[in-house]
Backbone and ligand atoms as CSV (ligand in chain L), in Angstrom:
chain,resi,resn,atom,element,x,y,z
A,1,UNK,N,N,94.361,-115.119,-256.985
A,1,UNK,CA,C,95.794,-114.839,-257.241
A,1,UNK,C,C,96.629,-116.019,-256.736
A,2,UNK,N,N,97.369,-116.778,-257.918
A,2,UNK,CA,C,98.635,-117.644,-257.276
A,2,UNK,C,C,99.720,-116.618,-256.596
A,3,UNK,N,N,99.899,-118.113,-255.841
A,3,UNK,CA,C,101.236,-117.482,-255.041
A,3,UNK,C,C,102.401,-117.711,-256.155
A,4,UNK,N,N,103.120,-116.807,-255.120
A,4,UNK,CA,C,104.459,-116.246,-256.129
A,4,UNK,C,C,105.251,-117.449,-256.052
A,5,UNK,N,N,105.772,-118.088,-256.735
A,5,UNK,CA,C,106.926,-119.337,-256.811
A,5,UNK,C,C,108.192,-119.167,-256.364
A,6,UNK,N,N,109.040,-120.065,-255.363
A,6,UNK,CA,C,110.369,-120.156,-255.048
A,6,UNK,C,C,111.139,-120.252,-256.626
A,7,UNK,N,N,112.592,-118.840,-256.397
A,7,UNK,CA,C,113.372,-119.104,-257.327
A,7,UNK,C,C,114.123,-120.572,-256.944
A,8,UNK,N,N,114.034,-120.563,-255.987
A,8,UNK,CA,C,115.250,-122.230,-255.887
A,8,UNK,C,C,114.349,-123.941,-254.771
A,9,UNK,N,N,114.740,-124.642,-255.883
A,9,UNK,CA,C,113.643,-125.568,-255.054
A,9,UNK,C,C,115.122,-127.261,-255.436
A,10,UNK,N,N,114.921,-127.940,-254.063
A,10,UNK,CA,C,115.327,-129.237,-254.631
A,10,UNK,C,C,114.685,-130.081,-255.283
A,11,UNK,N,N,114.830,-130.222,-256.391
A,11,UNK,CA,C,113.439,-131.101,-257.171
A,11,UNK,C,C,113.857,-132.355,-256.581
A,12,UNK,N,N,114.606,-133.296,-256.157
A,12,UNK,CA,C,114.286,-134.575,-255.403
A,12,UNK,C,C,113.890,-134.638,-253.778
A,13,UNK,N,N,114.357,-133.650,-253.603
A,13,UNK,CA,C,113.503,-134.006,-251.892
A,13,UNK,C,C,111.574,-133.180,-251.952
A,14,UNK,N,N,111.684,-132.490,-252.847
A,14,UNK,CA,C,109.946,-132.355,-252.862
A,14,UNK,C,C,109.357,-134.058,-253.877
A,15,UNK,N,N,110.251,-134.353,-254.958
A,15,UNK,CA,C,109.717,-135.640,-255.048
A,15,UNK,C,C,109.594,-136.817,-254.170
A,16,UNK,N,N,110.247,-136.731,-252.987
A,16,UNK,CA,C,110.370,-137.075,-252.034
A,16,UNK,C,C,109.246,-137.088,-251.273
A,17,UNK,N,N,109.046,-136.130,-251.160
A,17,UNK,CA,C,107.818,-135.731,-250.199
A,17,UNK,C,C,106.376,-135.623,-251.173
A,18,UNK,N,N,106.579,-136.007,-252.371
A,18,UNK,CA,C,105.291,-135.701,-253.454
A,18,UNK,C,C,104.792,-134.449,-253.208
A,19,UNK,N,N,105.261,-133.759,-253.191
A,19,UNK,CA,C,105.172,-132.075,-253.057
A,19,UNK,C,C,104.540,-131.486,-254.550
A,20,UNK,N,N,103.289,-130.950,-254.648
A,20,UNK,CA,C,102.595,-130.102,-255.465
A,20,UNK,C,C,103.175,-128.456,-255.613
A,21,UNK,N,N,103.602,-128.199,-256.801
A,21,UNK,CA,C,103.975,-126.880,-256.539
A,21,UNK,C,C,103.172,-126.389,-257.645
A,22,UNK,N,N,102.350,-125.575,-256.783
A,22,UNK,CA,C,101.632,-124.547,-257.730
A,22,UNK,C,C,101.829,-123.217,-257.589
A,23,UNK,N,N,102.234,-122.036,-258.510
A,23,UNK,CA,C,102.114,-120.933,-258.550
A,23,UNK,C,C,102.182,-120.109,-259.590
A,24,UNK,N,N,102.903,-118.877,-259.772
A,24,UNK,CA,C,103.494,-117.860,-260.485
A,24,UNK,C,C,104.171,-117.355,-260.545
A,25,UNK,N,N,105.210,-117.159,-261.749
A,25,UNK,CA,C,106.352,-115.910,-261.714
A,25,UNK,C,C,106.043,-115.117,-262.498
A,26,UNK,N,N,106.319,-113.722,-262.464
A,26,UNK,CA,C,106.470,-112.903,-263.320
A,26,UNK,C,C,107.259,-113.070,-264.654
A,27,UNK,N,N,106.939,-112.751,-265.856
A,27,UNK,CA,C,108.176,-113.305,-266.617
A,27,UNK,C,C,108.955,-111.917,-266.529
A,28,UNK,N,N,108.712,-111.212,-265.904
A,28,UNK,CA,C,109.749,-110.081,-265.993
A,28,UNK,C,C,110.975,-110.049,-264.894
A,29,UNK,N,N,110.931,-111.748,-264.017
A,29,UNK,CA,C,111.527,-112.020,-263.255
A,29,UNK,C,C,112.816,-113.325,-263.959
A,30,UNK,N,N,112.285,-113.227,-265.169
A,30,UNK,CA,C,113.421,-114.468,-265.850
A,30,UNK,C,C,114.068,-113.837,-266.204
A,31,UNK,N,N,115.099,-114.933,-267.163
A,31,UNK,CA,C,116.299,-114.190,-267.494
A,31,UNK,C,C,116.147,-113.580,-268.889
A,32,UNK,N,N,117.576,-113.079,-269.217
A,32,UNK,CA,C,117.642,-112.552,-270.732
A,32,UNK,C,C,117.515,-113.919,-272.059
A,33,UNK,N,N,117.749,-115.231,-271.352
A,33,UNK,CA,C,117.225,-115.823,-272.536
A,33,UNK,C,C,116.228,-115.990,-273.001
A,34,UNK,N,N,115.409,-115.869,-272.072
A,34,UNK,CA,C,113.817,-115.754,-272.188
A,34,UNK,C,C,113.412,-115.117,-273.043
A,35,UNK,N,N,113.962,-113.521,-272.353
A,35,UNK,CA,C,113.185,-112.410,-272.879
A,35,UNK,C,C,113.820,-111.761,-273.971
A,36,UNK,N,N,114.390,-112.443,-274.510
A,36,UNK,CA,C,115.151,-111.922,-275.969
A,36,UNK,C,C,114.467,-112.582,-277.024
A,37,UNK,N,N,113.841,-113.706,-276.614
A,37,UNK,CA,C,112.425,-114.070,-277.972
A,37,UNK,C,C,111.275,-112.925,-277.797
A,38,UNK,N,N,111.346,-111.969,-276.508
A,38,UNK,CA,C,109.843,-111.627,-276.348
A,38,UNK,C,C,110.037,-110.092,-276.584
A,39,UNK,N,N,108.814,-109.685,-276.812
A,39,UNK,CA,C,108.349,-108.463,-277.213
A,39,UNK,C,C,108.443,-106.899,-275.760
A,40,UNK,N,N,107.597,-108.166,-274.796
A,40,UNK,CA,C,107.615,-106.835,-273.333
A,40,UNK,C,C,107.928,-108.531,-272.630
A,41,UNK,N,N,108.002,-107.997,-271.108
A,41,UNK,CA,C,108.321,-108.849,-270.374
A,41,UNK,C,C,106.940,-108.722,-269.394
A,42,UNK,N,N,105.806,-108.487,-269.821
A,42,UNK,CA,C,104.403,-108.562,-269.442
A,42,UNK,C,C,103.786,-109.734,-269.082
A,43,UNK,N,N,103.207,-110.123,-267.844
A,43,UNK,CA,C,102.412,-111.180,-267.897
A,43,UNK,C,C,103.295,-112.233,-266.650
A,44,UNK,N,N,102.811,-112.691,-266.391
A,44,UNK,CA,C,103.233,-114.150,-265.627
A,44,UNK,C,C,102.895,-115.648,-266.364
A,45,UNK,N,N,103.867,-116.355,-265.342
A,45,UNK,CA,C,104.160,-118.131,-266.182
A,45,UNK,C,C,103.271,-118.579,-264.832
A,46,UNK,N,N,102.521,-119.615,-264.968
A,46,UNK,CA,C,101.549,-120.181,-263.969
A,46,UNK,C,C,102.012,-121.755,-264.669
A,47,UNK,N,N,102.544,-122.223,-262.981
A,47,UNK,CA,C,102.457,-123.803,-263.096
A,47,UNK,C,C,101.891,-124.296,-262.221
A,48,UNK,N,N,101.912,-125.941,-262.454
A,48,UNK,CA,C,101.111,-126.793,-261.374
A,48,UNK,C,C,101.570,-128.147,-261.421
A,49,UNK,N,N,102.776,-128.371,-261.171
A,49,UNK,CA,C,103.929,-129.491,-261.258
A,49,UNK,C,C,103.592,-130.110,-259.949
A,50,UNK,N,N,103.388,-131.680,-260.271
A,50,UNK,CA,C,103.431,-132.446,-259.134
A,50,UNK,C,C,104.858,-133.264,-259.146
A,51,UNK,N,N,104.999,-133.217,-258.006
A,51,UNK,CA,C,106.904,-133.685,-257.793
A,51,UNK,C,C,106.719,-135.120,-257.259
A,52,UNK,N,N,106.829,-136.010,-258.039
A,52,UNK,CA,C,107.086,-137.707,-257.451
A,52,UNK,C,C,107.501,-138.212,-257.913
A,53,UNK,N,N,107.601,-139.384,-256.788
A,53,UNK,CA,C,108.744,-140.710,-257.723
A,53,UNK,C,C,107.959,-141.899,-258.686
A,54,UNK,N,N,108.843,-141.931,-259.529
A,54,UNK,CA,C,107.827,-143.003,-260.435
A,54,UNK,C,C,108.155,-144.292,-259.619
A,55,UNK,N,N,107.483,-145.592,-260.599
A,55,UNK,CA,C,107.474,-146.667,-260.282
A,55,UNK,C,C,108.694,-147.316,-260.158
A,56,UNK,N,N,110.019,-146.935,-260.867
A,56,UNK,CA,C,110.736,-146.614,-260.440
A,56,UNK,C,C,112.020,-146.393,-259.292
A,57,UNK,N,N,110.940,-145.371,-258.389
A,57,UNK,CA,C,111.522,-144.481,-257.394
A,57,UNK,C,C,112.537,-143.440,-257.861
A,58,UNK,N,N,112.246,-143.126,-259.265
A,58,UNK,CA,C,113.131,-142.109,-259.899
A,58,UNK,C,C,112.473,-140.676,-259.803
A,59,UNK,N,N,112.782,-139.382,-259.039
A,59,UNK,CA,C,112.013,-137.895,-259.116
A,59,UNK,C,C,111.395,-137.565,-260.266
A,60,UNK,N,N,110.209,-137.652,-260.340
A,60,UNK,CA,C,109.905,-137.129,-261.685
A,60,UNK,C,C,108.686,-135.973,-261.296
A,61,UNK,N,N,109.137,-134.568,-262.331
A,61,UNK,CA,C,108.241,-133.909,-262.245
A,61,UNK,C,C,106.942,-134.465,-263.682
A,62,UNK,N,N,105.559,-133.771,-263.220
A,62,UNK,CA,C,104.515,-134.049,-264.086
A,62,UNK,C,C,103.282,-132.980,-264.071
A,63,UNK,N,N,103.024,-131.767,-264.603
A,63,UNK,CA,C,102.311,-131.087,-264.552
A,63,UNK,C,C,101.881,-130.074,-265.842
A,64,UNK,N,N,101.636,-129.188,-265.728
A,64,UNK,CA,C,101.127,-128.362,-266.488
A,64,UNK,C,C,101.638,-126.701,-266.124
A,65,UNK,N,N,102.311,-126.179,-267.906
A,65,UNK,CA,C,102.660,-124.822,-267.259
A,65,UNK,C,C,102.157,-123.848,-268.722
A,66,UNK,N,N,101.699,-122.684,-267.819
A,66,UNK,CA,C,100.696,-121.744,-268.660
A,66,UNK,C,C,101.394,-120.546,-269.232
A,67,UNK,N,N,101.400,-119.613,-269.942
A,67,UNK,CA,C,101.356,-118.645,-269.861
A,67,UNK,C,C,101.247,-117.722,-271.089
A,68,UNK,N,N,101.040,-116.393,-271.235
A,68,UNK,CA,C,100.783,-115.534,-272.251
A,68,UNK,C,C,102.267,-114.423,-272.670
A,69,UNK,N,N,103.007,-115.287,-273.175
A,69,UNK,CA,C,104.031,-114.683,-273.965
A,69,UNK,C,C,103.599,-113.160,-274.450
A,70,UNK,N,N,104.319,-112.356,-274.421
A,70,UNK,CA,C,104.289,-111.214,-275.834
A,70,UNK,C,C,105.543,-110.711,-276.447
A,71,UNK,N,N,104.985,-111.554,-277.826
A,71,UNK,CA,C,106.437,-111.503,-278.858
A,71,UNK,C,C,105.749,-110.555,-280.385
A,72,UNK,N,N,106.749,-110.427,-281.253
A,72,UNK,CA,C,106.422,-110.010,-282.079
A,72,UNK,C,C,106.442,-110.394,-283.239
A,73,UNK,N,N,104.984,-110.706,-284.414
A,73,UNK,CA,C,104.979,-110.775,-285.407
A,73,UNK,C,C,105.781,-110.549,-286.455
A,74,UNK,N,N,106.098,-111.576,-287.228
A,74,UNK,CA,C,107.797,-111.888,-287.954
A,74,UNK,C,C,107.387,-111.254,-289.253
A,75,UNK,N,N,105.721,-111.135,-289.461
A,75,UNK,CA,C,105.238,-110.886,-291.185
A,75,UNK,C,C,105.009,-109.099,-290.711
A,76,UNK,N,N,104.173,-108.682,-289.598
A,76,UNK,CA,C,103.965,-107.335,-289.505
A,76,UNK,C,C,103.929,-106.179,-288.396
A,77,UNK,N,N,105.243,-107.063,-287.714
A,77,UNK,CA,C,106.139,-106.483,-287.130
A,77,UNK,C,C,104.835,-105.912,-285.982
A,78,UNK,N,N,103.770,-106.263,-285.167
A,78,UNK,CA,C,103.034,-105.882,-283.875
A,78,UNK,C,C,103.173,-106.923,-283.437
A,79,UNK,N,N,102.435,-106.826,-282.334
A,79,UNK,CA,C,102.801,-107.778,-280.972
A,79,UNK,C,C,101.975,-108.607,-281.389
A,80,UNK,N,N,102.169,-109.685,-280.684
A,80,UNK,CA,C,101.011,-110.935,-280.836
A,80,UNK,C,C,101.148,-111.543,-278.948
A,81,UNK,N,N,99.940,-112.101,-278.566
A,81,UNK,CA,C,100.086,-112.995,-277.449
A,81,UNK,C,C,100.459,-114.219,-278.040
A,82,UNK,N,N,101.364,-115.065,-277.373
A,82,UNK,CA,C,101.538,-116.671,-277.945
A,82,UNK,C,C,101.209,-116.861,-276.486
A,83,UNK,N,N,99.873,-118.004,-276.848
A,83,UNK,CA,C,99.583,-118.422,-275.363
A,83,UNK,C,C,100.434,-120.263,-275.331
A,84,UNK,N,N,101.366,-120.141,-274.184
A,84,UNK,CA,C,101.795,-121.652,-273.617
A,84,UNK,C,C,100.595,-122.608,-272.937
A,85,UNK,N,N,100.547,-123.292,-273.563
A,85,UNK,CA,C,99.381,-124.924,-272.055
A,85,UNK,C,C,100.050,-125.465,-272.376
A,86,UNK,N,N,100.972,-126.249,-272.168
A,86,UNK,CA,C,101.702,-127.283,-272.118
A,86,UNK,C,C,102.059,-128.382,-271.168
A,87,UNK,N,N,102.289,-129.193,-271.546
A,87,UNK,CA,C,102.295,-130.676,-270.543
A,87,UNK,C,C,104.254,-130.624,-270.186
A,88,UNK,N,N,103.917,-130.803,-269.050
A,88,UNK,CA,C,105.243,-131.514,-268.734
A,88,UNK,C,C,105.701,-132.112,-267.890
A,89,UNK,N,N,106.693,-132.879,-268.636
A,89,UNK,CA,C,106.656,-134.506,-267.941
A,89,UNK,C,C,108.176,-134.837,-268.016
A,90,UNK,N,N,108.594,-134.966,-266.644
A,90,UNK,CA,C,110.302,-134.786,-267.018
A,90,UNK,C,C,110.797,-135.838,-265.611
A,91,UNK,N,N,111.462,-136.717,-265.714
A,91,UNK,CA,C,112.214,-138.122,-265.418
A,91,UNK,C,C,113.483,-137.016,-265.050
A,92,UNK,N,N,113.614,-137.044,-263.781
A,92,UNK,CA,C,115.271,-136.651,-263.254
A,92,UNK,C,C,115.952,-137.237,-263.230
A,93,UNK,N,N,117.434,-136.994,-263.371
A,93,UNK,CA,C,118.456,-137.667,-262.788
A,93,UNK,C,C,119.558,-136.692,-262.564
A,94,UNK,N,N,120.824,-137.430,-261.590
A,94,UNK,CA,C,121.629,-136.802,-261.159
A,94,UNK,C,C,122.909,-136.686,-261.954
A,95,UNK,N,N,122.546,-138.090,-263.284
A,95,UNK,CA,C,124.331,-137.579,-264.213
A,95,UNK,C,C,123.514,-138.234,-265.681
A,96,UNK,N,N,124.076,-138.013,-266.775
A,96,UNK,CA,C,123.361,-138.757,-267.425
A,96,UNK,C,C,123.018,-140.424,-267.770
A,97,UNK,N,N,122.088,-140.163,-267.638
A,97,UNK,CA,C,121.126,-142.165,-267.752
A,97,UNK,C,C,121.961,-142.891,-268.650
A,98,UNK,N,N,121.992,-144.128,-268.124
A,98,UNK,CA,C,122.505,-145.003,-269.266
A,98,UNK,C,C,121.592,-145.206,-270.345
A,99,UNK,N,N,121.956,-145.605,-271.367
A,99,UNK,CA,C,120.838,-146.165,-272.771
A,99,UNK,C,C,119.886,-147.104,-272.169
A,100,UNK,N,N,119.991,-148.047,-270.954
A,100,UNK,CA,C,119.181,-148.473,-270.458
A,100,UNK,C,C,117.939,-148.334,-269.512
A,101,UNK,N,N,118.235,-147.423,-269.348
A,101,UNK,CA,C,117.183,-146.262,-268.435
A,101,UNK,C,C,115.998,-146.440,-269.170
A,102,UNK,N,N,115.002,-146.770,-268.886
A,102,UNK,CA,C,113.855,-146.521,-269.657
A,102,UNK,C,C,112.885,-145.451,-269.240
A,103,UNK,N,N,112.510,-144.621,-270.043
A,103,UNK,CA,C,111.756,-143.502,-269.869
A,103,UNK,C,C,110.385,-143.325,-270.464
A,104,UNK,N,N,109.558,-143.275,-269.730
A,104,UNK,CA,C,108.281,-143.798,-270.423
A,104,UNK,C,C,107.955,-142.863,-271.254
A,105,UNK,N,N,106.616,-143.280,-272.165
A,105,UNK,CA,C,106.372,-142.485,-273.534
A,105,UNK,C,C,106.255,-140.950,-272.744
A,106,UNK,N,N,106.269,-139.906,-273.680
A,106,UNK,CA,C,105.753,-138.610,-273.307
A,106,UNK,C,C,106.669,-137.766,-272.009
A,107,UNK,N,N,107.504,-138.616,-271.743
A,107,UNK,CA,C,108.333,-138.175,-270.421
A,107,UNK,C,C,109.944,-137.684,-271.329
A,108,UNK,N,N,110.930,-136.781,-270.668
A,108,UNK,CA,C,111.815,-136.513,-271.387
A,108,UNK,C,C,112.705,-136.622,-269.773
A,109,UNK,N,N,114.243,-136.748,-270.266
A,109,UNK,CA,C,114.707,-137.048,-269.019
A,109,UNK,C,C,115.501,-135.228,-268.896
A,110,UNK,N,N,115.795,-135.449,-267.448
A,110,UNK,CA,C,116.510,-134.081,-267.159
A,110,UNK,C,C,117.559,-134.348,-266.230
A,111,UNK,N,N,119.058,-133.638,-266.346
A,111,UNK,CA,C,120.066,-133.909,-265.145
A,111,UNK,C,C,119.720,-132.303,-264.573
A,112,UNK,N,N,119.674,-132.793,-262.807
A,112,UNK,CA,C,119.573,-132.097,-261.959
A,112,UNK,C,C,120.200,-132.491,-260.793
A,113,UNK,N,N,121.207,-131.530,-260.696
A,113,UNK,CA,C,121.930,-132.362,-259.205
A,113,UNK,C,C,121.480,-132.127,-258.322
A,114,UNK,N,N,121.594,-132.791,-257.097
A,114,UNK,CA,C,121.214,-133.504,-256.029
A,114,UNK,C,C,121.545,-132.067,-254.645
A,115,UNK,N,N,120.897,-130.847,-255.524
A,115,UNK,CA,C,121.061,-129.511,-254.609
A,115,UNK,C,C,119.946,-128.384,-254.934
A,116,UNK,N,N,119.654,-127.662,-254.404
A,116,UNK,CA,C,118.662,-126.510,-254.795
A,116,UNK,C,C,119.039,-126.198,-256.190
A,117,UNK,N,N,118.170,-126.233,-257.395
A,117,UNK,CA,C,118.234,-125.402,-258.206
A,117,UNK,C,C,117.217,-124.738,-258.820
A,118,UNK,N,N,117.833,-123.606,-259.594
A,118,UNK,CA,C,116.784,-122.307,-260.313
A,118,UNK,C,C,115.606,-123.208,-260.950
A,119,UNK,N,N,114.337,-122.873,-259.530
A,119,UNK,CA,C,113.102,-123.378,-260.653
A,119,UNK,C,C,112.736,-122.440,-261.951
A,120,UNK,N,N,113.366,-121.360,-261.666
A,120,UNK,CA,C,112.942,-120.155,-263.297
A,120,UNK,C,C,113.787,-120.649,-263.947
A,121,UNK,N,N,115.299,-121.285,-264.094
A,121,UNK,CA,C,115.405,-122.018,-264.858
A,121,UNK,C,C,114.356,-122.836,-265.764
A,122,UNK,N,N,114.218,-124.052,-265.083
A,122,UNK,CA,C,113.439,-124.912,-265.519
A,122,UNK,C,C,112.211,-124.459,-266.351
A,123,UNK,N,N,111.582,-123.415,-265.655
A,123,UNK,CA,C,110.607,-122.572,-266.200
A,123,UNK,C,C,110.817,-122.248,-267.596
A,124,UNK,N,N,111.742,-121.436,-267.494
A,124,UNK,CA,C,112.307,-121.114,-269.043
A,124,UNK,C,C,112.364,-121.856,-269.527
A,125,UNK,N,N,113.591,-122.937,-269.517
A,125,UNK,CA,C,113.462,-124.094,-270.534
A,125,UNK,C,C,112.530,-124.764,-270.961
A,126,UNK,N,N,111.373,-124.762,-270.416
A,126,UNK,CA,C,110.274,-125.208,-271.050
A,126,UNK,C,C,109.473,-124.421,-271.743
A,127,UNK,N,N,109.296,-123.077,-271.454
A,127,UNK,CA,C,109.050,-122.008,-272.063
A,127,UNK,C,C,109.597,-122.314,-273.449
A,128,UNK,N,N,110.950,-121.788,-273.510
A,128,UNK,CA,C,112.071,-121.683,-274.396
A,128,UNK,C,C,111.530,-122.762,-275.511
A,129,UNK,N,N,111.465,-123.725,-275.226
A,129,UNK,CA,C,110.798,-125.177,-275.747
A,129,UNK,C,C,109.301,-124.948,-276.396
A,130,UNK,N,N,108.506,-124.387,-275.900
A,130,UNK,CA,C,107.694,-124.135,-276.631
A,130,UNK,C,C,107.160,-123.045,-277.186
A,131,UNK,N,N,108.345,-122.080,-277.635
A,131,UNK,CA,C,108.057,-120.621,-278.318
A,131,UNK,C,C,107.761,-121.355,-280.159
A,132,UNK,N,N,107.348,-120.712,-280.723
A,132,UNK,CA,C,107.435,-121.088,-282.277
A,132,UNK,C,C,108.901,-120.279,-282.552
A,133,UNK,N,N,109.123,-120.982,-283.586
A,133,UNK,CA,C,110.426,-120.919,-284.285
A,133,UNK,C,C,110.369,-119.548,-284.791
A,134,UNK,N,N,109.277,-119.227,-285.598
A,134,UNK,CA,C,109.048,-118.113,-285.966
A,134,UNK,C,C,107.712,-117.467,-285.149
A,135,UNK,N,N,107.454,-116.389,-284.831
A,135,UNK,CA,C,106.059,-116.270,-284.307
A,135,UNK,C,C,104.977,-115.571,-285.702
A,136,UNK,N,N,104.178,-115.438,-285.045
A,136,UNK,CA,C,103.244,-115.054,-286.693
A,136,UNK,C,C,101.676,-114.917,-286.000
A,137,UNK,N,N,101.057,-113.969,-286.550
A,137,UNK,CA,C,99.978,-113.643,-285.991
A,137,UNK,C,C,99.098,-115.097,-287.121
A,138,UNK,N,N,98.020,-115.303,-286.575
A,138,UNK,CA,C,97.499,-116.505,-287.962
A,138,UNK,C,C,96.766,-116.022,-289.210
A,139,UNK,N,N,96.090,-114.357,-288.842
A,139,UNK,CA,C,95.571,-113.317,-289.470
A,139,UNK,C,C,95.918,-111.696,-288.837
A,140,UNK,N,N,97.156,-111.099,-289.916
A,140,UNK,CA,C,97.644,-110.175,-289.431
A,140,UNK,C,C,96.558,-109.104,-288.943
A,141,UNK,N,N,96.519,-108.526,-288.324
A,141,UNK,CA,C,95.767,-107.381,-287.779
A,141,UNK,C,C,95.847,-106.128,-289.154
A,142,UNK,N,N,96.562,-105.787,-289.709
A,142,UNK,CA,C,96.979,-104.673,-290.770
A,142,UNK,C,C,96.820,-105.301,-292.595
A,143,UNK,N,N,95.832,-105.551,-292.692
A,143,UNK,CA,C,95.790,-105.618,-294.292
A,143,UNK,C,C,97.070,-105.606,-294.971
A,144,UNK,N,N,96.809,-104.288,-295.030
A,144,UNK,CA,C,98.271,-104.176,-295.954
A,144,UNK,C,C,99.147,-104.916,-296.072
A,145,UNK,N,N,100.094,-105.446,-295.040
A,145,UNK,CA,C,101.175,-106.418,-294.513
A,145,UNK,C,C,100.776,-107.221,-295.043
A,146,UNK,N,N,99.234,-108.057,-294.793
A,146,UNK,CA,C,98.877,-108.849,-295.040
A,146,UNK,C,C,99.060,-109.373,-296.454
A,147,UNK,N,N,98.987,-108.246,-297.304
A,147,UNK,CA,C,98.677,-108.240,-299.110
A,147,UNK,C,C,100.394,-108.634,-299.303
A,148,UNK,N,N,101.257,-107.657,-298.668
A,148,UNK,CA,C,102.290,-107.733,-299.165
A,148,UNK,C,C,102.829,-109.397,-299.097
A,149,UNK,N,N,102.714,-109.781,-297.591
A,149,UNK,CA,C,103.045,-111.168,-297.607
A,149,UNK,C,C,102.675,-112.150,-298.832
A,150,UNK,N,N,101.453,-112.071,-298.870
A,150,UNK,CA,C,100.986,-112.807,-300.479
A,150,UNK,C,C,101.976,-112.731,-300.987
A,151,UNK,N,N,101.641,-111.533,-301.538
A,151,UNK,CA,C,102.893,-110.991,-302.079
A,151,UNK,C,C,104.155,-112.262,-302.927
A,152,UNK,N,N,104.748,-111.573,-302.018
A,152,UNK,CA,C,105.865,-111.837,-301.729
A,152,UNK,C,C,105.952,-113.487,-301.876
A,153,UNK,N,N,105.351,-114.536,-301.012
A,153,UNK,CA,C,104.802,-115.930,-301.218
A,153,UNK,C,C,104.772,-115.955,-302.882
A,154,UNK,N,N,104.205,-115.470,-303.721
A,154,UNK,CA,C,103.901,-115.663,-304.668
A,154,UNK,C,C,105.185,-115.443,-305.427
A,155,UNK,N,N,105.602,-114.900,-305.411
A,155,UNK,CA,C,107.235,-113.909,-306.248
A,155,UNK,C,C,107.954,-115.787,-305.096
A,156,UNK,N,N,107.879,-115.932,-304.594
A,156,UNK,CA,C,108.988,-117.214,-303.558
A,156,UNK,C,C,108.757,-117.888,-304.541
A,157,UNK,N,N,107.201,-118.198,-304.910
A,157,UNK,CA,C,106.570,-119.500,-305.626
A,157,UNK,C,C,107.240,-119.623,-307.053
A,158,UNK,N,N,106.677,-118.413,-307.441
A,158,UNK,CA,C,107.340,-118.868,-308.924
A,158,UNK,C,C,108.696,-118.718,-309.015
A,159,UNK,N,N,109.737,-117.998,-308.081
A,159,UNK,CA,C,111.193,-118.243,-308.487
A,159,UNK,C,C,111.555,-119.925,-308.233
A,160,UNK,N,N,110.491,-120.623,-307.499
A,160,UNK,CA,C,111.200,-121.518,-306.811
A,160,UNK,C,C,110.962,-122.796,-307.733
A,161,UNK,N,N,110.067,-122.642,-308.556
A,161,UNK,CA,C,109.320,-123.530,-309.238
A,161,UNK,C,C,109.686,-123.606,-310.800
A,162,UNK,N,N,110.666,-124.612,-311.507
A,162,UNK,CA,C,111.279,-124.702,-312.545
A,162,UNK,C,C,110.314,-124.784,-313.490
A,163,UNK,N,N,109.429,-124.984,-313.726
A,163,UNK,CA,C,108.043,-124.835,-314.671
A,163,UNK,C,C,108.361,-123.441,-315.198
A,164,UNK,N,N,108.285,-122.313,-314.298
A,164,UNK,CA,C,108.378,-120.960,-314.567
A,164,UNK,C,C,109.537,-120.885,-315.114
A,165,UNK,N,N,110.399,-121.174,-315.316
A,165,UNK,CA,C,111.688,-120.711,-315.887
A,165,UNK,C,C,111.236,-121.176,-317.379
A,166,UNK,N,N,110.757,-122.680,-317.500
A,166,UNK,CA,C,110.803,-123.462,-318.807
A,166,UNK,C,C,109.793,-122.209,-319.261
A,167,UNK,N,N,108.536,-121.884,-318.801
A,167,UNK,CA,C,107.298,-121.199,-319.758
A,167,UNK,C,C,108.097,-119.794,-320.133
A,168,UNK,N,N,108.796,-118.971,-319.211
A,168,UNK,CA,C,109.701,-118.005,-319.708
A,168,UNK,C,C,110.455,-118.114,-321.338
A,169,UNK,N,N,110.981,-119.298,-321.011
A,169,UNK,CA,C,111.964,-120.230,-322.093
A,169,UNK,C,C,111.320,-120.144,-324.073
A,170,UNK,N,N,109.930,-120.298,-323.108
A,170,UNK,CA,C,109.105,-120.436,-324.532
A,170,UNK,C,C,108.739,-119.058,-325.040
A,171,UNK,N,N,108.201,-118.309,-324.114
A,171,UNK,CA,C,108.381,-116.748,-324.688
A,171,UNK,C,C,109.066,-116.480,-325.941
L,1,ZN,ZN,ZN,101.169,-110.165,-287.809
C-alpha cells in the first residue's frame, strides 16, 4: 500500500531538496472537474514524481502517474476502466517564461508560485490531460449496441459521401 499523498506541497523547495514523491490519492478526494468526465469516483491516482532542478537550476518535476479511471462508454452507455501511465515532465516557473526560455523536448512548462500549492491540483490536470476526448470501450461488451453503431457509421458514410447522392441521381 502507497502512502497517502500531501494535498499541498511547495514544488520548488522539494526541487530543492530533489525530493521523490511517491504515493496515492483517492480520486474520490479530487475535485468536481475531475469527476464530471467520470463514471464513479472509484479507485486511486498513484504517482512517482521526482522534484529537481535541471541543468538549468530551474524546478522541474519528472515522473510517472497511474491510474484506473471509471468513465462511461459514449457508444453503449456501461462503464469502461480507462487506464492512465503516463509520463510527466513539467519545467516550473514562477510567471510566464520568456520565448527564450528553452524547454527541452518532451518537457511542458508550468507557472507555480513560489508557495504551497494543491498537489491534487496538478494531479488532475494531468489526469484531465489525458482522458480521451470521447471514451469508448474498443469492443463493446453488448452486441447489440455494437450492431447498432455499425449501424449507424454506415447511414454517416453514405450521407456523407457525394457518390451516393450522384448513384441516387441515376435511379
Ligand atoms: Zn461500450
Amino acid at each position: 500500500m502507497l502512502e497517502t499523498l500531501p494535498e499541498w506541497i511547495h514544488s520548488q523547495h522539494l526541487a530543492a531538496k530533489r525530493h521523490n514523491l511517491i504515493g496515492q490519492v483517492a480520486v474520490s478526494k479530487l475535485s468536481q472537474r475531475l469527476c464530471d468526465n467520470l463514471y464513479s469516483r472509484d479507485g486511486y491516482v498513484q504517482i512517482n514524481w521526482q522534484f529537481i532542478l535541471d541543468n538549468k537550476k530551474r524546478p522541474t518535476i519528472y515522473g510517472q502517474i497511474q491510474a484506473q479511471l471509471q468513465m462511461l462508454c459514449q457508444r453503449c452507455l456501461t462503464p469502461l476502466t480507462n487506464t492512465v501511465n503516463n509520463e510527466v515532465a513539467l519545467v516550473i516557473f514562477t510567471e510566464e517564461p520568456s520565448k527564450y526560455e528553452k524547454i527541452p523536448p518532451n518537457f511542458e512548462s508550468i507557472i507555480l508560485p513560489n508557495k504551497p500549492v494543491s498537489l491534487f491540483m496538478l494531479i488532475e490536470n494531468e489526469l484531465i490531460l489525458a482522458l480521451p476526448i470521447v471514451a469508448k470501450h474498443e469492443v463493446c461488451p453488448t452486441n447489440e449496441f455494437q450492431l447498432k453503431d455499425e449501424q449507424t457509421d454506415d447511414f454517416i458514410e453514405q450521407d456523407e459521401n457525394p457518390f451516393n447522392v450522384l448513384a441516387k441521381l441515376k435511379v
